[in-house]
Legacy VTK file of the C-alpha trace (Angstrom):
# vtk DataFile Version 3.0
C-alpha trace
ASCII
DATASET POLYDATA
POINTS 412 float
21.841 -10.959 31.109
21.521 -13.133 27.826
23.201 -16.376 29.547
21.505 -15.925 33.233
18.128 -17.611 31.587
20.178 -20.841 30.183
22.391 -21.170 33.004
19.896 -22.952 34.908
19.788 -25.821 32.687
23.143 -26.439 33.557
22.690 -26.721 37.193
23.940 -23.074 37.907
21.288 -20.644 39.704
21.951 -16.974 38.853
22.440 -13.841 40.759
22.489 -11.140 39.322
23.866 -7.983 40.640
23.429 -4.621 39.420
22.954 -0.678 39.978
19.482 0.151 40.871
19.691 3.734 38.863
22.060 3.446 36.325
22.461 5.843 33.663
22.699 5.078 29.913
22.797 6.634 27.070
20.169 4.632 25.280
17.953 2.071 27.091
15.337 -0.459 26.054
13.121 -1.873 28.775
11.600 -4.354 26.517
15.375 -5.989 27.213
13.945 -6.758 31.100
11.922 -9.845 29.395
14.942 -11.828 28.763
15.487 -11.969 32.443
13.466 -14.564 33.609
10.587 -13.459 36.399
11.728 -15.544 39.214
15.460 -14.780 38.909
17.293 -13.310 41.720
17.991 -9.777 40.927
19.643 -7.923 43.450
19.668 -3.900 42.863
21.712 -1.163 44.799
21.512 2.620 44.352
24.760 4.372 42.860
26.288 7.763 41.812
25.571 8.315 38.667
28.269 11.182 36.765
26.420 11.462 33.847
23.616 12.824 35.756
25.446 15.980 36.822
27.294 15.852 33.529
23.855 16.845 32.041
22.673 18.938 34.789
26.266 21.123 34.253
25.776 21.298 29.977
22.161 20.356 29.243
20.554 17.490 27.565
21.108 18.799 23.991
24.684 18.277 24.838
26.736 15.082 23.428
26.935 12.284 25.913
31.199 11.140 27.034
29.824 7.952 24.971
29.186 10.218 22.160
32.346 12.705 21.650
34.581 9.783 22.053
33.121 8.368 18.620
33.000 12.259 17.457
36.289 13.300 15.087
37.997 15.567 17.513
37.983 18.380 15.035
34.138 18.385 14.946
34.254 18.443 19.036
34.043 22.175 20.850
36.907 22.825 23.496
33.965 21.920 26.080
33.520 18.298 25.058
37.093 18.081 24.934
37.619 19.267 28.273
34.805 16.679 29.406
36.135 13.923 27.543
40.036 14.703 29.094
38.107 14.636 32.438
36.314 11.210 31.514
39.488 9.790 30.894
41.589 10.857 33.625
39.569 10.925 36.970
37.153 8.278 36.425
39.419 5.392 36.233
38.613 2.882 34.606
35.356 4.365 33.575
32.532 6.890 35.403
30.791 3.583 37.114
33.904 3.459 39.559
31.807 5.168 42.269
29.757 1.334 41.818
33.029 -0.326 43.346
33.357 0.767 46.999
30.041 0.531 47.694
29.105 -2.833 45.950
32.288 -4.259 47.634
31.120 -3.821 51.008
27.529 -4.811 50.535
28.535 -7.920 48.461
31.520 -9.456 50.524
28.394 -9.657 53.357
26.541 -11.078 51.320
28.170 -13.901 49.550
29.676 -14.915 53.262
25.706 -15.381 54.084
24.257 -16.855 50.824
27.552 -19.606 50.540
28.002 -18.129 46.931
30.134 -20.082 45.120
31.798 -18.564 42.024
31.604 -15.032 41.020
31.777 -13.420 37.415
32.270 -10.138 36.464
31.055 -8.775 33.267
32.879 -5.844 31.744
33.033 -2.925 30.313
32.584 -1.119 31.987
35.963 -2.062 33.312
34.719 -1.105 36.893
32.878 -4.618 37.293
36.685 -6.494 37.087
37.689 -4.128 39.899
34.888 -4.841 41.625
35.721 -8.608 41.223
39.072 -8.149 41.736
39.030 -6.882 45.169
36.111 -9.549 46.364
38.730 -12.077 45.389
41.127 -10.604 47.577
39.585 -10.447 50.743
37.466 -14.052 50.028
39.326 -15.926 47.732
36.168 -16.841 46.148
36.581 -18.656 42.560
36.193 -15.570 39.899
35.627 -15.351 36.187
36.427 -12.024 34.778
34.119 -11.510 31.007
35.306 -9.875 28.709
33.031 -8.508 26.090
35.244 -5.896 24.542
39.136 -5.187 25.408
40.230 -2.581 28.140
43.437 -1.066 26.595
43.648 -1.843 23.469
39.656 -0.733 22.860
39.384 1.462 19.689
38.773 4.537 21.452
41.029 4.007 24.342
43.584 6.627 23.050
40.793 8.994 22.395
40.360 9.666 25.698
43.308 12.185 25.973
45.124 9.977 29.035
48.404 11.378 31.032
50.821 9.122 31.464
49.989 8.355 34.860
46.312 7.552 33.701
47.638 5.329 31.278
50.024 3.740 33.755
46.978 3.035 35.833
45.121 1.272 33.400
47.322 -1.243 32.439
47.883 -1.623 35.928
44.179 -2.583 36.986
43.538 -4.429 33.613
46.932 -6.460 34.405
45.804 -7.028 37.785
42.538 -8.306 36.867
44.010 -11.081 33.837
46.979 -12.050 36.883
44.556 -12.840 39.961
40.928 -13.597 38.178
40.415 -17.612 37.940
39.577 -18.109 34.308
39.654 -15.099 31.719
36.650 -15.418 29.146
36.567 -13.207 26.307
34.164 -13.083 23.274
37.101 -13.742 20.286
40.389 -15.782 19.831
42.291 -12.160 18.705
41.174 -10.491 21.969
42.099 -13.860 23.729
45.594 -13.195 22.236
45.654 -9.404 22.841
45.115 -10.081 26.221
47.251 -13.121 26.941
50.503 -11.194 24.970
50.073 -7.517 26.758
49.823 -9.091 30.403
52.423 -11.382 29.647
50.625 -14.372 30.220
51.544 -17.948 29.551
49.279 -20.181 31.007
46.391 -20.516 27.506
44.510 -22.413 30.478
42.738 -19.855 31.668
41.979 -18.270 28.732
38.440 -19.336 26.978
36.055 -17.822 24.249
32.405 -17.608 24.965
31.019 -15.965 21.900
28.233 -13.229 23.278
25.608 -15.657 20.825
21.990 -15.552 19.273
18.818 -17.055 21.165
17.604 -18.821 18.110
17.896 -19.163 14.526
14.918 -17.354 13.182
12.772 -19.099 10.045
14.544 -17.313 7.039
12.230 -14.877 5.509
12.563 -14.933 2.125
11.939 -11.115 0.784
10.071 -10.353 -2.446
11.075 -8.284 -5.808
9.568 -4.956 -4.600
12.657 -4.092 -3.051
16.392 -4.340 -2.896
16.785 -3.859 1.185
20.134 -3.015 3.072
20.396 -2.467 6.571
22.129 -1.665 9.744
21.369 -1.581 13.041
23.260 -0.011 15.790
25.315 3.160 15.812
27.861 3.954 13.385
30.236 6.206 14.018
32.818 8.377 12.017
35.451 5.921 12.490
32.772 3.304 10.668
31.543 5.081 7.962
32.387 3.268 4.667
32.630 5.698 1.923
33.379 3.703 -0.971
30.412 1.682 -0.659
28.342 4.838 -0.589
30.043 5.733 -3.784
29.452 2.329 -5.135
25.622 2.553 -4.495
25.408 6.322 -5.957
27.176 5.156 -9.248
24.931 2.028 -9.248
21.382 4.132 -9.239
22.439 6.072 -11.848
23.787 3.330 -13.834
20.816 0.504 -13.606
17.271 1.842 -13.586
16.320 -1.268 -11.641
18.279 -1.290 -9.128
17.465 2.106 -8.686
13.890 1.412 -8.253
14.332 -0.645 -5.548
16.888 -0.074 -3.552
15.717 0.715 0.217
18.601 1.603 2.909
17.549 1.199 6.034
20.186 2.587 9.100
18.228 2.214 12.625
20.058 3.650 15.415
22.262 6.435 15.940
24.081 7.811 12.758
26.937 9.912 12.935
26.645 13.143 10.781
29.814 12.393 8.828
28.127 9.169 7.590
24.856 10.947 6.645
26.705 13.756 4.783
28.794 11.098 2.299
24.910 9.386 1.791
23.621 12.632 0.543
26.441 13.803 -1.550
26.306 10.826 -3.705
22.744 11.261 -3.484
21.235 8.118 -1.757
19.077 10.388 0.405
15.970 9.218 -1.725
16.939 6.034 -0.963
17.501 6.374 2.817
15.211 5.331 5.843
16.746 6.680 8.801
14.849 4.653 11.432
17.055 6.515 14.584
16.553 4.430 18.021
14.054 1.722 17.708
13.244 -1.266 20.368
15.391 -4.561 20.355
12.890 -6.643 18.856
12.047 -3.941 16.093
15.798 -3.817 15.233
15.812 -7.599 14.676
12.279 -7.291 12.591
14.373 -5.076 10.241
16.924 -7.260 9.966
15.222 -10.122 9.147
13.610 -7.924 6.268
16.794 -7.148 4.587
18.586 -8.635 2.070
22.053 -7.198 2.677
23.205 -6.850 6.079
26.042 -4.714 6.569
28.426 -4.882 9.288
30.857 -2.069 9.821
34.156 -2.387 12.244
36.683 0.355 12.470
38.809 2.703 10.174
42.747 3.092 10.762
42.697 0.288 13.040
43.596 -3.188 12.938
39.871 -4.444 14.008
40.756 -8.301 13.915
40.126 -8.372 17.379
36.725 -6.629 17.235
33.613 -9.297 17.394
30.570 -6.986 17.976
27.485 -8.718 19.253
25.756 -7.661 15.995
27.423 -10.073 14.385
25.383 -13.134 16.054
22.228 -11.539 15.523
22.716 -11.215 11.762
23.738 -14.984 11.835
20.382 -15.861 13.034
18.253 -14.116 10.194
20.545 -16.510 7.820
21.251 -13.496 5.387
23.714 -12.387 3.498
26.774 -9.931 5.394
29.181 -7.631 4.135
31.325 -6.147 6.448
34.062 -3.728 6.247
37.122 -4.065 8.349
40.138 -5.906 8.542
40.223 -9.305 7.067
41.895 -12.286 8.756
40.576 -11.660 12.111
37.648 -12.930 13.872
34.463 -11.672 11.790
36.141 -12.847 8.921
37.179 -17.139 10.091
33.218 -16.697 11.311
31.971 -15.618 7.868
33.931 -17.875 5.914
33.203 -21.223 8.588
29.226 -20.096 8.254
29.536 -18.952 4.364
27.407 -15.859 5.450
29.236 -13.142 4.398
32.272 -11.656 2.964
34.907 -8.647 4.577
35.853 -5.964 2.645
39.040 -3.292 3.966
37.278 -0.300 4.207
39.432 1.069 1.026
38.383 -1.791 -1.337
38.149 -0.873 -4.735
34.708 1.549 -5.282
34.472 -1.052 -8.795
34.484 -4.181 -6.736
32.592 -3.436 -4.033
29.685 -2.116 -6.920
30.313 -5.414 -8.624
29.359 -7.335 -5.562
26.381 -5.570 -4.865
25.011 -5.944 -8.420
25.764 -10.106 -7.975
24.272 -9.534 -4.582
20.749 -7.509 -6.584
20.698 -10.493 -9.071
20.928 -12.946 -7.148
17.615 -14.429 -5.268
17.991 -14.740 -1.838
16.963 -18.578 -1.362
20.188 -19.485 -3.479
22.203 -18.557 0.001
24.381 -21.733 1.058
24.629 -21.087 4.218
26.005 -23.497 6.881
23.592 -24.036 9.287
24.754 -26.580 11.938
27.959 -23.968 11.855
25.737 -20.747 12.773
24.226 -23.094 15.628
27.100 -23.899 17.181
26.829 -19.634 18.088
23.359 -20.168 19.723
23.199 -18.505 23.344
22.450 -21.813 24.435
25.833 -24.171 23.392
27.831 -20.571 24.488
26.216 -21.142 27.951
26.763 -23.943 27.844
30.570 -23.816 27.838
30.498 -21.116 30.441
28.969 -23.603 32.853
31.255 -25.822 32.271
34.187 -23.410 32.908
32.084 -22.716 36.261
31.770 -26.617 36.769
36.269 -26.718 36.479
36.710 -23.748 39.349
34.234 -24.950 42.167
35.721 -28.294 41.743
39.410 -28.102 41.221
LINES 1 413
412 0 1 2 3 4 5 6 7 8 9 10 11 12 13 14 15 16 17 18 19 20 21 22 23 24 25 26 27 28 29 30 31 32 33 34 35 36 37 38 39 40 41 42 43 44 45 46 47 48 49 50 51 52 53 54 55 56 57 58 59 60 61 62 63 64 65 66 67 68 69 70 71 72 73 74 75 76 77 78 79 80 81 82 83 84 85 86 87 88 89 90 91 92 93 94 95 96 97 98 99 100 101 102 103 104 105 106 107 108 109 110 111 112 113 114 115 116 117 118 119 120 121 122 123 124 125 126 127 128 129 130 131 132 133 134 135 136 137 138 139 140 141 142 143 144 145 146 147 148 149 150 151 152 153 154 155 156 157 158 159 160 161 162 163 164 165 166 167 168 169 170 171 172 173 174 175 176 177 178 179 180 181 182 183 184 185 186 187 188 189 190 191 192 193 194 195 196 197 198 199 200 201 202 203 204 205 206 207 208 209 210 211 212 213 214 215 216 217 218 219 220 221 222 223 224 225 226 227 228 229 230 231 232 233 234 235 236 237 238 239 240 241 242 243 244 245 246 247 248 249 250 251 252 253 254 255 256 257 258 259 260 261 262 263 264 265 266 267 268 269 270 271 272 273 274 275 276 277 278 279 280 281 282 283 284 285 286 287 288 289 290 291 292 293 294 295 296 297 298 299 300 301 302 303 304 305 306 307 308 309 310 311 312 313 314 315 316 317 318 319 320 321 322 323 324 325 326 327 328 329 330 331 332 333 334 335 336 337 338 339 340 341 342 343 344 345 346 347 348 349 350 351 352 353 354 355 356 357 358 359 360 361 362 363 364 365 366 367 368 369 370 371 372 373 374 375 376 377 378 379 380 381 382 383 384 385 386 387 388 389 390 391 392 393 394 395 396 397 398 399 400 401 402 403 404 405 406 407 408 409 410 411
């Protein structure tokens, strides 16, 4: 959606293709400006799952999306069972009712319309198969997009899999990186996950288009009143980064400054586990729990901050992982810490941008307190970040490349 508007500029005209009633677990419509007016945007009617999944256990009950991030001991034998389900009929994901449908409706129509190149844009995983089976019966030049990994994602083993389901995801996902034209994913560690467990030797066809920022935003430089930290998006059990909770309790009680201003601001959906470690070191005074908020508002807050914080995954090498959040935080040019893995792809784009530091989620409680106290004393303007380096991540020089990779298929 992001790239469709720049594409243009590079001599590509977009179509885009997508379900006419989809169903997701959190939507924004103010998202439908970025699509430019006069686009062509083609929309089919589906099957929807998740609509009869709510119909069967009631609103009130967690989302698929939602147990999977759930510790399964927290889970009742009813999401379980639904998540078991989730993971072994709908293969490679509930939207696979999208693919026999949108095959036969779409091999028409790029016949009529001359289409030249298709890409598919996954997860979910059901838009490669969708791909996959166009180029078979047209042979038409495909690009499958990868913006997070298929079997190797974080939660893939959550989803309770037999070993036939298993079987028949690496199956499709190895079918998809053999016969798709050019692979694009958005890091070089997926790139590598990807190229070693489909046993592929040809780099080629592998390329990184980095999901991006619209525009560096003026940097806003906050005032004394308060010490802000934020995040935006959900964070789940698996994210929740207890020592720097400990860090900020034993701070507060330790400087009467700092405790005056601190501010914590989490906007989106917040996992209980996460919530619970924030009040028992007793941060709750200090805690603005914004829940779901609008696009724009999310970046508003961000820009506000003065610590960003970026949290991958727990018991899990998370080199690979390069959330989109990542690029938006960029673009308010201030300061991240993330929690994770270091050496993998947040951490070469923190270091090549000086924007932020990675911490392993176990880091010493006194270190990670240390570096928030430099962070408190330190005045934002004395940042040194590398500007022409967070550019080169602009939506804009990403689409940029993706034309290009376009430009190599239709005339090869």
């Amino acid at each position: 959606m992001y790239f469709a508007k720049y594409l243009r500029e590079f001599g590509w005209e977009p179509i885009i293709y997508t379900p006419l009633n989809p169903d997701f677990e959190l939507k924004d419509e103010s998202l439908q400006k970025e699509i430019p007016s006069d686009l062509c945007v083609i929309k089919r009617p589906i099957f929807e799952p998740y609509a009869l999944y709510k119909k069967l256990l009631g609103q009130k009950e967690l989302t698929v999306g939602q147990q999977i991030w759930k510790e399964d001991t927290k889970l009742k034998t009813s999401q379980k069972l639904i998540t078991w389900i989730r993971g072994n009929f709908f293969i490679p994901d509930p939207r696979k009712f999208w693919i026999k449908p949108s095959v036969r409706f779409l091999k028409s129509y790029i016949q009529k319309e001359k289409i030249d190149l298709i890409i598919s844009t996954g997860p979910p995983h059901s838009m490669h198969v969708i791909g996959l089976k166009l180029k078979r019966a047209l042979g038409i030049p495909w690009i499958a997009d990868f913006r997070d990994p298929w079997t190797q994602l974080v939660y893939f083993n959550k989803l309770k899999l037999s070993p036939s389901s298993r079987k028949a995801h690496h199956k499709l996902e190895s079918s998809v990186i053999a016969e798709a034209d050019r692979i694009t994913t958005v890091g070089s560690q997926l790139l590598n996950d990807f190229m070693t467990i489909n046993h592929q030797r040809d780099p080629s066809k592998f390329r990184i288009i980095y999901n991006g920022f619209d525009q560096i935003h003026q940097a806003r430089i906050t005032t004394n009143e308060n010490f802000t930290i934020c995040y935006t998006g959900r964070l789940a059990a698996l994210q929740n980064p207890t020592n720097l909770w400990i860090a900020l309790g034993l701070l507060v009680k330790e400087n009467h400054e700092f405790a005056q201003k601190l501010k914590i601001n989490l906007v989106g959906e917040i996992d209980t586990v996460v919530l619970e470690d924030i009040q028992s070191n007793d941060l709750k005074p200090y805690l603005n729990h914004k829940g779901y908020v609008s696009h724009q508002e999310a970046i508003d807050l961000q820009q506000d901050a003065d610590l960003l914080l970026l949290m991958l995954f727990k018991n899990h090498d998370s080199k690979g992982i390069l959330t989109g959040k990542i690029f938006e935080y960029l673009a308010t040019q201030h300061f991240i810490l993330a929690f994770g893995t270091p050496g993998g792809d947040v951490d070469t784009i923190l270091q090549e941008t000086k924007s932020g530091i990675i911490y392993p989620f176990d880091t010493d409680i006194q270190l990670i307190k240390q570096h928030i106290q430099q962070r408190f004393n330190l005045h934002p303007s004395n940042l040194t970040l590398d500007l022409d380096a967070i550019n080169t991540y602009s939506r804009r020089n990403q689409c940029k490349q993706l034309a290009s990779i376009c430009d190599e298929l239709v005339k090869s």
